[in-house]
C-alpha positions as CSV (number, residue, x, y, z in Angstrom):
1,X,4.7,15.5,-57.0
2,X,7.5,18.3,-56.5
3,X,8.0,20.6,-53.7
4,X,10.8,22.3,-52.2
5,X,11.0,20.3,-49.0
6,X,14.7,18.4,-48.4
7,X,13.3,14.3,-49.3
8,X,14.9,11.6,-47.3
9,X,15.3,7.9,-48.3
10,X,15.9,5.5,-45.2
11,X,16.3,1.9,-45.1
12,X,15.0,-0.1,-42.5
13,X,12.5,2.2,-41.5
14,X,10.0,0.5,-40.1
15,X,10.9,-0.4,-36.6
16,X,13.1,0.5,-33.5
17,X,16.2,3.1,-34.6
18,X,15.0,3.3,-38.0
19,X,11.7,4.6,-37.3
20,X,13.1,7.1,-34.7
21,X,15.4,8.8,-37.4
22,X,12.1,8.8,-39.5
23,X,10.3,10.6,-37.0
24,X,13.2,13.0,-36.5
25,X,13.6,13.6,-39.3
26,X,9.8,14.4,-40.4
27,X,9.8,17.1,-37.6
28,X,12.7,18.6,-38.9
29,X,10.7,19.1,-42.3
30,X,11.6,16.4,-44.6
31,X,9.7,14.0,-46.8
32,X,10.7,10.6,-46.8
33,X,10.9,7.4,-48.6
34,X,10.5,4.5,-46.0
35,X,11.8,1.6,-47.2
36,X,11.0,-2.2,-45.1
37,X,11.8,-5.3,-45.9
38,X,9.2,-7.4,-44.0
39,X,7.4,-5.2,-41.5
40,X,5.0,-3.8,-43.8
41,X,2.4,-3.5,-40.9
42,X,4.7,-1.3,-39.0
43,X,5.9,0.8,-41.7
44,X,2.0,1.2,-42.9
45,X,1.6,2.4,-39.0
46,X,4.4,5.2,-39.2
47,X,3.5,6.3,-42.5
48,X,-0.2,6.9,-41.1
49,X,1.2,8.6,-38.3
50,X,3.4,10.8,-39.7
51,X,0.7,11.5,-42.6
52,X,-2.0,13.2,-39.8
53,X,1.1,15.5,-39.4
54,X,1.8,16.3,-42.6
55,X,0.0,15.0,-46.1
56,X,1.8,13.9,-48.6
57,X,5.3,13.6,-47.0
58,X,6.1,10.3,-46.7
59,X,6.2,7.6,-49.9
60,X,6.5,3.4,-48.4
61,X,9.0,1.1,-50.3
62,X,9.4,-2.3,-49.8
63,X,12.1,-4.2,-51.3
64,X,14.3,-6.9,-50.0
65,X,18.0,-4.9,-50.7
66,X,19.6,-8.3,-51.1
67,X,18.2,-7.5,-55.0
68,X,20.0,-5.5,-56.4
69,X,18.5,-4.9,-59.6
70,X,15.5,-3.3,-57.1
71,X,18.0,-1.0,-55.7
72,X,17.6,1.8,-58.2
73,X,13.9,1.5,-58.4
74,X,14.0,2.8,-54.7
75,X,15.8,5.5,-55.4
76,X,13.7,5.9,-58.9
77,X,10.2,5.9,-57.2
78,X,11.3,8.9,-54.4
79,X,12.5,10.9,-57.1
80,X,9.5,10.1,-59.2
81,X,7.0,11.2,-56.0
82,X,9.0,13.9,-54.7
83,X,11.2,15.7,-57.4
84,X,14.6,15.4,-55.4
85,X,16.5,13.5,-53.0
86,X,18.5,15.0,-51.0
87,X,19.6,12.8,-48.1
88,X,20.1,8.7,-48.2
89,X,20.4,6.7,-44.8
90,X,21.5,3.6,-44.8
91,X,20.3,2.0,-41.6
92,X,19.0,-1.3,-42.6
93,X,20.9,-3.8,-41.3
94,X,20.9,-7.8,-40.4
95,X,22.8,-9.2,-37.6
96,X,23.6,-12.7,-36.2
97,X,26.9,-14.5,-34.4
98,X,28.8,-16.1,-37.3
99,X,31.1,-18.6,-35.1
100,X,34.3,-19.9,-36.9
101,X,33.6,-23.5,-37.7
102,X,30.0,-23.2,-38.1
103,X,29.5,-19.7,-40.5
104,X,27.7,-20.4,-43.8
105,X,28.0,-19.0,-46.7
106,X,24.4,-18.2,-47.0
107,X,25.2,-16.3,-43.7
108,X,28.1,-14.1,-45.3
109,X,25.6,-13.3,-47.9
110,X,22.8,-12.0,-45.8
111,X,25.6,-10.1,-43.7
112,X,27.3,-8.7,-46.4
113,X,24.3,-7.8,-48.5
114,X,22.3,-5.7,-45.9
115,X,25.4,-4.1,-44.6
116,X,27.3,-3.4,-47.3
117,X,26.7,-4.2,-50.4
118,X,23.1,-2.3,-50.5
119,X,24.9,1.0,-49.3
120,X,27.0,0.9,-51.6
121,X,24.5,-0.2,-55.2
122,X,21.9,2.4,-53.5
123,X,24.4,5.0,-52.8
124,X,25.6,4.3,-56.8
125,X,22.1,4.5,-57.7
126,X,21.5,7.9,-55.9
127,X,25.0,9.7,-56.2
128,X,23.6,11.6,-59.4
129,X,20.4,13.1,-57.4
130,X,22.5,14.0,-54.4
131,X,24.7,15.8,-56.7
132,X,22.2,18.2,-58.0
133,X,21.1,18.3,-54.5
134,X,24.6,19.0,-52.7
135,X,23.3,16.1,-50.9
136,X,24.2,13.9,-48.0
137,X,25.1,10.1,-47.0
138,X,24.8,8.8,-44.0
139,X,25.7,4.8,-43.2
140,X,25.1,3.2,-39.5
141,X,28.1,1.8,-39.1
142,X,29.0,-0.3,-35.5
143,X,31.5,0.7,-33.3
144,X,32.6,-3.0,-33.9
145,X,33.4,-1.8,-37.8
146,X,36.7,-0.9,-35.6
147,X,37.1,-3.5,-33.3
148,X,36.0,-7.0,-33.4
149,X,33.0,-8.3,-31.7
150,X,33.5,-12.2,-30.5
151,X,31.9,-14.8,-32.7
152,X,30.6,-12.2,-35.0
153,X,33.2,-12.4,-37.4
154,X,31.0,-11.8,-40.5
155,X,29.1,-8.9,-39.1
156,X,32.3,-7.3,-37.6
157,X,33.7,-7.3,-41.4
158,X,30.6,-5.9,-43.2
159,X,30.5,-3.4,-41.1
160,X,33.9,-2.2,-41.0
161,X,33.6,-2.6,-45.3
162,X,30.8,0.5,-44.9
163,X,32.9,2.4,-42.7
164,X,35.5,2.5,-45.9
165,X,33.0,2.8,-48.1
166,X,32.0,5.9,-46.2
167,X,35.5,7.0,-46.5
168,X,36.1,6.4,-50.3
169,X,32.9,7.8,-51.2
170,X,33.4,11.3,-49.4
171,X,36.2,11.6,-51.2
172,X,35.2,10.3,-54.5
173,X,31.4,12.3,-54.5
174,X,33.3,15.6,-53.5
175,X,32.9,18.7,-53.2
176,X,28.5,17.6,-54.2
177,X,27.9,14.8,-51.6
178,X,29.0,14.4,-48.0
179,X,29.0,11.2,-46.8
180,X,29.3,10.2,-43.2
181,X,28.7,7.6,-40.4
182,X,27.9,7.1,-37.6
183,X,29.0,4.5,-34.7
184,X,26.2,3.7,-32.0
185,X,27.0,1.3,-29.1
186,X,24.4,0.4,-26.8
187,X,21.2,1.5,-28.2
188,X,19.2,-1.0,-28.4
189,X,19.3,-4.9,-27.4
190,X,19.2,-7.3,-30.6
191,X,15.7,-9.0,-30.0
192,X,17.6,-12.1,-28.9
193,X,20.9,-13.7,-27.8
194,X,21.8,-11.5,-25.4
195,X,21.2,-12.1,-21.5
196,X,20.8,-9.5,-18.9
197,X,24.2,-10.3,-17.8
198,X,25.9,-10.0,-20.5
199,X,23.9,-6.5,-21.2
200,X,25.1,-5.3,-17.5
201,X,28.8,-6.5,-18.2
202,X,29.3,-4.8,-21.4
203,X,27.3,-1.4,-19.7
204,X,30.0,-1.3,-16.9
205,X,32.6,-0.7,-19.7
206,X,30.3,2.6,-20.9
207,X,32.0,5.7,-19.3
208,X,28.7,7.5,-19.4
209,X,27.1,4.0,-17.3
210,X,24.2,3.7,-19.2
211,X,22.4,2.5,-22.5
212,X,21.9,5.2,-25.5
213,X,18.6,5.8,-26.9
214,X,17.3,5.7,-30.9
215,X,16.6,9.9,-30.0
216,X,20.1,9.7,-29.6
217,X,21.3,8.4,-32.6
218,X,18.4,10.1,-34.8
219,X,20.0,13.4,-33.7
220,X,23.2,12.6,-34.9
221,X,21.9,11.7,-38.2
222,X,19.7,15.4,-38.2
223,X,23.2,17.0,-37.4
224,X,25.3,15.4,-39.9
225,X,22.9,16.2,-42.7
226,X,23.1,19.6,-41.7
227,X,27.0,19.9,-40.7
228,X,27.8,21.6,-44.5
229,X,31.5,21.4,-44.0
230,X,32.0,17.4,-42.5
231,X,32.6,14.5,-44.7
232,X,34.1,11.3,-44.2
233,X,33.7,11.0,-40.5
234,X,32.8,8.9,-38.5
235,X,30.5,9.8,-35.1
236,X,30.6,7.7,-32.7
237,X,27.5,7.6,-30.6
238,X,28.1,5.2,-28.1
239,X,28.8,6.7,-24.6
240,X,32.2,7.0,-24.7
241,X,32.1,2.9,-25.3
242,X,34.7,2.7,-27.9
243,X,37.2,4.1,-25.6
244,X,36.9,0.7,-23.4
245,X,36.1,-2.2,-25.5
């Protein structure tokens, strides 16, 4: 199926931030490749929704991006259901404390691999249809891809590896490809080990006094696909957070 409609790919689509830039990015009139790796029942749910908006935009991927042999399938089956691609997000991303002493290797693998490694083999893998799109990258970076985040050591450096591979690829896929990131702070609480206190103590460091929303960082994304003359930036979405960490 062709059309002329811009076509997204987004990892990680399925659920909290990663569904909101899916939404977004639907109503701004893009097809999109929704890629999960175990919420199936979730992505199936957006998909459906976004579907009675609009037939036929929206292809579901599941793939666990730790493979990467699968990574250019992904990028293989949007091109083969839509014609083009013209936009990859790379928002898929694990997280956990990594304590020095007690970090695993298995744990620097599972870090590494969704943060980094992925972005970079699917950005590889997509770099020749962005071209003939005079597409866009953009990678969810962490405003702790700057500074570090206590007993996350492993997380702290994947993250700051795909804020340079942000770098290096916007200037190596010039003048085609932009590639860009962006920085949130407090969007959303990770699903566990963080306490209410320690959520009100890092808040009182936010200038702006208050948590972000996914809307907020879905915009960003809408505005850096459509910012024609930035490239290797980095947005920081966050509150005004990364002045005071």
């Amino acid at each position: 199926m062709t059309d002329t409609r811009p076509v997204a790919l987004v990892t990680g689509a399925a659920r909290r931030v990663g569904a909101t830039i899916a939404r977004r990015l639907h109503a701004a009139g893009y097809d999109l490749a929704l890629h999960c790796r175990r919420s199936r029942s979730e992505l199936d749910a957006l998909a459906a929704e976004l579907e009675a908006q609009r037939a036929h935009g929206t292809l579901i991927l599941q793939a666990d991006l730790s493979n990467v042999e699968m990574l250019p399938d992904l990028v293989d089956a949007a091109l083969e259901r839509f014609g083009r691609l013209d936009a990859l997000v790379n928002n898929a991303s694990a997280f956990e404390p990594t304590p020095i002493g007690s970090a695993t290797p298995a744990q620097w693998d599972e870090l590494f691999a969704s943060n980094a490694r992925a972005p970079f083999f699917l950005a590889q893998a997509a770099a020749t249809a962005l071209t003939n799109s005079r597409g866009c990258i953009v990678n969810l970076v962490d405003v702790y891809a700057e500074r570090p985040l206590a007993r996350h050591p492993i997380y702290c450096m994947a993250k700051a590896a795909l804020l340079m591979m942000t770098r290096s690829l916007a200037l190596d896929l010039a003048p085609q490809v932009r590639v860009n990131a962006i920085a949130p702070g407090a969007i959303l609480w990770p699903e566990s080990g963080k306490t209410g206190a320690e959520q009100q103590t890092l808040l009182a460091r936010v200038p702006l006094a208050r948590s972000g929303t996914p809307e907020d960082v879905a915009d960003a994304v809408l505005w850096l696909l459509q910012a024609p003359y930035v490239t290797g930036e980095v947005i920081h979405v966050d509150g005004g957070r990364s002045l005071n960490i």
